[in-house]
TORVOLO-666589 format. One record per residue (C-alpha): residue in three letters; x, y, z. Coordinates in steps of 0.1 Angstrom, whole numbers, padded with zeros to 4 digits, always signed. Layout:
N
ALAXYZ ...
***
This chain:
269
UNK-0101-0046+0335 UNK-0078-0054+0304 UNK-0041-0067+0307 UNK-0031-0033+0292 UNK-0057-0012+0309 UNK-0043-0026+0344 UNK-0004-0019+0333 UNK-0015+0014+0324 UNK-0033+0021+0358 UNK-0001+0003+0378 UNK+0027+0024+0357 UNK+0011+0056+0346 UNK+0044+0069+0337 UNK+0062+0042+0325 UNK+0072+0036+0288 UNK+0048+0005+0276 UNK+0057-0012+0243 UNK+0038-0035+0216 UNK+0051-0056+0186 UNK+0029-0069+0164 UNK+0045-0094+0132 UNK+0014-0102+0107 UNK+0007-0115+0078 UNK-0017-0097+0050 UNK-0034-0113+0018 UNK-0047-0086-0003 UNK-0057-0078-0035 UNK-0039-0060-0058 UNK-0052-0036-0089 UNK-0042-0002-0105 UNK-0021+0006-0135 UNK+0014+0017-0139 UNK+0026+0040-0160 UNK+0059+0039-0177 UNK+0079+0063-0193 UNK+0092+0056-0233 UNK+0109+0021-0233 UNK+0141+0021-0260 UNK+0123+0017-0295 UNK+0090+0033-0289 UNK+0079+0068-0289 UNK+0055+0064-0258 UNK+0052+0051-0223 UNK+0031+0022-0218 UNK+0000+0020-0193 UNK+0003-0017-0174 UNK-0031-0027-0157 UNK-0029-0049-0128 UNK-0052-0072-0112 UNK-0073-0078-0097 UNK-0048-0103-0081 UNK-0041-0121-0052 UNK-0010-0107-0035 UNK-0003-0144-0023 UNK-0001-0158-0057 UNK+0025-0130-0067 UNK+0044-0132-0036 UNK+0082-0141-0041 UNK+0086-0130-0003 UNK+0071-0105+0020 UNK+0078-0094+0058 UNK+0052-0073+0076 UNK+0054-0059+0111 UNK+0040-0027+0133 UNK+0051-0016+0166 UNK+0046+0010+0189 UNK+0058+0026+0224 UNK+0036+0050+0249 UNK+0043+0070+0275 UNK+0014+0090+0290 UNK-0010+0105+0262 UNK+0020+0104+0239 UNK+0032+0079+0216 UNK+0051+0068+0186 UNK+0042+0041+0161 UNK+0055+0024+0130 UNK+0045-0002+0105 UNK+0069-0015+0078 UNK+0057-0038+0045 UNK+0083-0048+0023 UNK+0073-0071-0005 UNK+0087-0094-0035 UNK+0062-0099-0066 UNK+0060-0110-0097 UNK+0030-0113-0118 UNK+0029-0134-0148 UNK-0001-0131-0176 UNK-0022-0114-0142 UNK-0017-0078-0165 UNK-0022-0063-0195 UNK-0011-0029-0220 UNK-0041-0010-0218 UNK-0023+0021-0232 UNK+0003+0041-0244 UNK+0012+0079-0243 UNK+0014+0093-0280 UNK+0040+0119-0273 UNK+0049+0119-0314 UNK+0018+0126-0334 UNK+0007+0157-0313 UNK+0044+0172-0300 UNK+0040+0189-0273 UNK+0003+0179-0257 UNK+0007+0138-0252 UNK-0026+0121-0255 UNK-0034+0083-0241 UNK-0043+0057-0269 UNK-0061+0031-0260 UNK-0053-0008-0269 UNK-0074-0031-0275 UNK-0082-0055-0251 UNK-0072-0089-0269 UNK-0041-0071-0281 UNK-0016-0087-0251 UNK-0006-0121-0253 UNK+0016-0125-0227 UNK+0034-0097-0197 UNK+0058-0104-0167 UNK+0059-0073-0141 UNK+0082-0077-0115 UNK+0076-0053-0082 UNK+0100-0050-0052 UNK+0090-0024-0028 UNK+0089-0011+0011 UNK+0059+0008+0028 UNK+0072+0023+0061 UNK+0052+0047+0080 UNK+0062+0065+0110 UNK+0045+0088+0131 UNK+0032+0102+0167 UNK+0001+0103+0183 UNK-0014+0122+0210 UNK-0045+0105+0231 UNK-0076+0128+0235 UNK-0098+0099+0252 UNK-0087+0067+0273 UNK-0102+0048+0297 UNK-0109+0014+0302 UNK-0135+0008+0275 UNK-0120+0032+0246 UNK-0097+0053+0236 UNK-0088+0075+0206 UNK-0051+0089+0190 UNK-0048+0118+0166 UNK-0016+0111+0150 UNK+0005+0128+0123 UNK+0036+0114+0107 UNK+0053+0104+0073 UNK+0053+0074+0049 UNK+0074+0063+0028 UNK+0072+0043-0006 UNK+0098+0029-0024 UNK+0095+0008-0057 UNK+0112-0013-0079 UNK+0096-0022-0112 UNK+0102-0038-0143 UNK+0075-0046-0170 UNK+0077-0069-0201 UNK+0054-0077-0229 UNK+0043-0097-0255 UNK+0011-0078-0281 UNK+0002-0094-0313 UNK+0014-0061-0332 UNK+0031-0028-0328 UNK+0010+0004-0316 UNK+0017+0028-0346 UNK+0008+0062-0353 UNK-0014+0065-0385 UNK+0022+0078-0400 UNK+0031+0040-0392 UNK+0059+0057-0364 UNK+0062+0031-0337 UNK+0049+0043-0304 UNK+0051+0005-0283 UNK+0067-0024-0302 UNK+0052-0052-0300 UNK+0080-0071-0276 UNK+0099-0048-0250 UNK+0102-0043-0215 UNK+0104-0010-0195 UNK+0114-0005-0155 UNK+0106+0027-0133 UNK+0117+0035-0098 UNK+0104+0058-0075 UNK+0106+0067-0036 UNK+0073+0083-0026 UNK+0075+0108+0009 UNK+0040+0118+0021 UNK+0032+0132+0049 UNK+0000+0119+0068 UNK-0028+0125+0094 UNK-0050+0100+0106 UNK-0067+0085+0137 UNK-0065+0055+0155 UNK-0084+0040+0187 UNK-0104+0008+0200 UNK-0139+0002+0220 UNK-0142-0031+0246 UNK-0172-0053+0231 UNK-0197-0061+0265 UNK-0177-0070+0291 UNK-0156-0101+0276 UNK-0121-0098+0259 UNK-0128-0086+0223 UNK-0123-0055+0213 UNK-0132-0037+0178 UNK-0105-0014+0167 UNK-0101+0012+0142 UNK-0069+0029+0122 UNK-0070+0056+0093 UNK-0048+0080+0078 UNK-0045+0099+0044 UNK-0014+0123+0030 UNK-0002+0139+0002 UNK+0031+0147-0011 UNK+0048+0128-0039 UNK+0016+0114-0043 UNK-0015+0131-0054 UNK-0027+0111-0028 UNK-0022+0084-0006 UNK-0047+0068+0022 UNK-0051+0036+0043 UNK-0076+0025+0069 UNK-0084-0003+0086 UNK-0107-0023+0109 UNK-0100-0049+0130 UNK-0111-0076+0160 UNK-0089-0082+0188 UNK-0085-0106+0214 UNK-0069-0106+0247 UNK-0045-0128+0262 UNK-0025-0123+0290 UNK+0010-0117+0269 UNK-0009-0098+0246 UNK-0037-0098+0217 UNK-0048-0121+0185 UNK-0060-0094+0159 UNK-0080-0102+0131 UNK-0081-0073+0105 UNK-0091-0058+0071 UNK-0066-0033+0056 UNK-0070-0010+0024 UNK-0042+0010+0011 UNK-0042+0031-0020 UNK-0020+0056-0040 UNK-0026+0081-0065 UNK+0005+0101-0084 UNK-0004+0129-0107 UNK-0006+0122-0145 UNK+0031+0118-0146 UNK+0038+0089-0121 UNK+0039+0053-0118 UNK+0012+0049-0094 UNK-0024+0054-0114 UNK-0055+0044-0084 UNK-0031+0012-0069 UNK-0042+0000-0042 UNK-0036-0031-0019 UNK-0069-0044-0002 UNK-0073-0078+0019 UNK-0076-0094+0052 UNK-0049-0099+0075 UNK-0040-0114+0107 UNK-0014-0105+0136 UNK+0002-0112+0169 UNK+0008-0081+0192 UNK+0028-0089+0220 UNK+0029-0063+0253 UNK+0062-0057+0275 
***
């Protein structure tokens, strides 16, 4: 019988606790849209990626918890990060709000057109929510859980094309040097899943997380995957974690996701 299994069994009632700090190296890609910088006429679309997150990290602190009592419990996770990209992006876009008032239309810009960008990110992720177990025993269990997230960014975007984006009028829509910023605090409310399955009769188990929400977001959705090993003060987890938003045609957020490995310590008391 597992360490936590045994607690479980000994303390049916009591209030059990895990901590887990971790570290996460994904990928990073999407686009960002901006609204009109000073001197142009449209909003820029900045593509992203694919980068790694650890060669934009200025710094980052990642850590989940969670407390149970009974079927009932209560969990949290909380990313905030410190980026800045340099060269890793590109304008692939702007929003021609001038030469058709009224119905803004994307233009497209070439490829080659960038020469240089800087996009600076700060941001937290925090989820909260509570779960209610439907199956646990010694080999598996399973969680419905429902709860909130939250998303709060801090962007600012500069760039460097090798001519303005005009309007066949010759009205500037980008020019060719600026720099835009955007902030935004996503709420979404989510439902998900989470549980775990013992591997044979050893110390591994496989263990599963997934949610999705809506909201300020068109949508938003994570799941993950992971391997864990026990130890008497608690597990070694080995994961894979994808996390993605989606705002409507308006908002910053255009397919971005965050998608890597990571790897954790959660510690039982």
């Amino acid at each position: 019988m597992s360490s936590a299994a045994a607690l479980a069994e000994e303390k049916p009632d009591a209030w059990q606790f895990q901590i887990t700090p971790y570290i996460w190296l994904p990928t990073i890609e999407g686009s960002l849209r901006y609204q009109p910088p000073p001197g142009g006429g449209g909003g820029p679309d900045i593509a992203l990626g694919p980068t790694d997150w650890l060669d934009l990290l200025n710094i980052g602190a990642l850590v989940a918890a969670s407390a149970k009592k009974g079927r009932y419990s209560i969990l949290t996770d909380a990313v905030y990060l410190s980026l800045t990209a340099k060269n890793d992006g590109r304008v692939i876009s702007v929003d021609d709000n001038i030469s058709v008032p009224g119905t803004p239309i994307r233009v497209p810009v070439n490829i080659t057109a960038t020469l240089d960008t800087r996009l600076d990110l700060d941001g937290l992720a925090w989820t909260l929510a509570g779960g209610y177990s439907i199956k646990e025993n010694e080999r598996s269990s399973i969680d419905l859980i429902a709860g909130v997230r939250y998303f709060g960014v801090d962007t600012t975007t500069s760039w460097s094309l090798d001519a303005a984006i005009t309007t066949p009028g010759g009205t500037v829509l980008l020019p060719a040097e600026g720099s835009t910023d955007r902030d935004v605090d996503l709420w979404d409310g989510i439902i998900g899943s989470r549980g775990h399955v013992r591997i044979g009769e050893g110390k591994w188990l496989a263990q599963y997380y997934v949610d999705v929400g809506t909201g300020s977001s068109d949508l938003t959705w994570t799941a993950m995957g992971a391997l864990a090993y026990e130890f008497g003060w608690g597990d070694v987890v080995l994961a894979y974690r994808h996390l993605e938003y989606d705002q409507d045609a308006g908002g910053l957020f255009q397919g971005f996701s965050f998608s890597g490995p990571g790897l954790g310590a959660r510690f039982r008391f």
